[in-house]
C-alpha positions as CSV (number, residue, x, y, z in Angstrom):
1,X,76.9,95.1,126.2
2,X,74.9,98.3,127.4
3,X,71.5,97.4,128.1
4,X,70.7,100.8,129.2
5,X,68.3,102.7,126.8
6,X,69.7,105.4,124.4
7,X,69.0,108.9,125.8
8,X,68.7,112.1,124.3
9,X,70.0,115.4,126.1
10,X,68.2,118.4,125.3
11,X,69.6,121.8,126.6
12,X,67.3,124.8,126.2
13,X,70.2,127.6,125.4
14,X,68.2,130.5,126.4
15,X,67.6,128.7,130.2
16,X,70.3,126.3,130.4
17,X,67.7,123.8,131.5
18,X,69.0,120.6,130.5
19,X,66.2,117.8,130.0
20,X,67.4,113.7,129.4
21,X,65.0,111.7,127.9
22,X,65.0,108.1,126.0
23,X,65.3,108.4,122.4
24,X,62.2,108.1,120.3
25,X,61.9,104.5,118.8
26,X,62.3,106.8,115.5
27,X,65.5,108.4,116.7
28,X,66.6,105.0,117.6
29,X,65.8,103.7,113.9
30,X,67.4,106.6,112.2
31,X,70.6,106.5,114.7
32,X,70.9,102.8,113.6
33,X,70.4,103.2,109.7
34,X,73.4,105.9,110.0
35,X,75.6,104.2,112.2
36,X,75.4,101.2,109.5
37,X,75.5,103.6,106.9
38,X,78.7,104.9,108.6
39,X,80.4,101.7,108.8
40,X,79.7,100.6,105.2
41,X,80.8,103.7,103.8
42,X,84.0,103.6,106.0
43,X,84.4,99.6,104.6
44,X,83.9,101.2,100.9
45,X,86.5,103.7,101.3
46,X,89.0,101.3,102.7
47,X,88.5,99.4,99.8
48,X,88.7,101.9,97.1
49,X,92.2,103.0,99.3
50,X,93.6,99.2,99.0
51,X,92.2,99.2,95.2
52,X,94.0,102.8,94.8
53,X,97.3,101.7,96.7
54,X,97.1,98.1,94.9
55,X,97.4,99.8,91.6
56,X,100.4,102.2,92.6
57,X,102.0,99.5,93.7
58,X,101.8,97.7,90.2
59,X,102.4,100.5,88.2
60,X,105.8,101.4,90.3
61,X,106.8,97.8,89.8
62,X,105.7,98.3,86.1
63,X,108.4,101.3,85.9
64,X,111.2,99.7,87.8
65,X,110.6,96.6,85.2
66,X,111.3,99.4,82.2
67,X,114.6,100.8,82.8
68,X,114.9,101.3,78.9
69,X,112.2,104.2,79.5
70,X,113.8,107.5,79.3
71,X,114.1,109.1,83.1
72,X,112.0,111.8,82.0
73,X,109.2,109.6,81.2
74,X,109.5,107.8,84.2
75,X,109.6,110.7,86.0
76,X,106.4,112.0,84.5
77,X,104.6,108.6,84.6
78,X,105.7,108.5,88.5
79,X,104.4,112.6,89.3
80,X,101.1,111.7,87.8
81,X,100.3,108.7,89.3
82,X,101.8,110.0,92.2
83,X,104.1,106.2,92.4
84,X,107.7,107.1,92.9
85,X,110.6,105.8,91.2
86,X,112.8,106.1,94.3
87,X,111.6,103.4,96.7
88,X,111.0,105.6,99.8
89,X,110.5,108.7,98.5
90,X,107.3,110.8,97.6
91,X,107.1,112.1,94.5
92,X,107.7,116.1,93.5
93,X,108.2,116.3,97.6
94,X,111.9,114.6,97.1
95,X,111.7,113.3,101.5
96,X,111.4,109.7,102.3
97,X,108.1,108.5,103.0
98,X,106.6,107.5,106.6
């Protein structure tokens, strides 16, 4: 682990002087609060993705259950959920996916 204080560089643009200097303990406080910040809004996202994909998933295996629905239904149902009936294939785009 880096015991080495945080450091600011500060470049003055119309010199080109470049001064280093340790962070403020406020610059230190706010660089923490957004670097957890950061990471629980990355953990939230990745959430709300595994929520999203969870509940393509079902509903793709909810149309490949219902074959007695008309191909134009489940061809709507698939374009706006964005789930494709075609295992492999993206929706409206008609290429295999990954």
């Amino acid at each position: 682990m880096n015991t080495e204080p945080p450091i600011a560089i500060e470049i003055d643009c119309e010199t080109g002087v470049e001064t280093v200097r340790p962070l403020t303990d406020q610059e230190i406080t706010q660089r923490n609060a957004d670097v957890a910040r950061n990471e629980a809004e990355r953990q939230a996202k990745e959430q709300q993705d595994a929520l999203e994909l969870a509940e393509r998933n079902a509903l793709a295996a909810w149309i490949a259950g219902h074959p007695d629905l008309p191909e134009a239904a489940r061809n709507a149902l698939a374009r706006a959920t964005g789930v494709s009936t075609v295992p492999g294939v993206t929706p409206g785009i008609g290429v295999p996916n990954g």
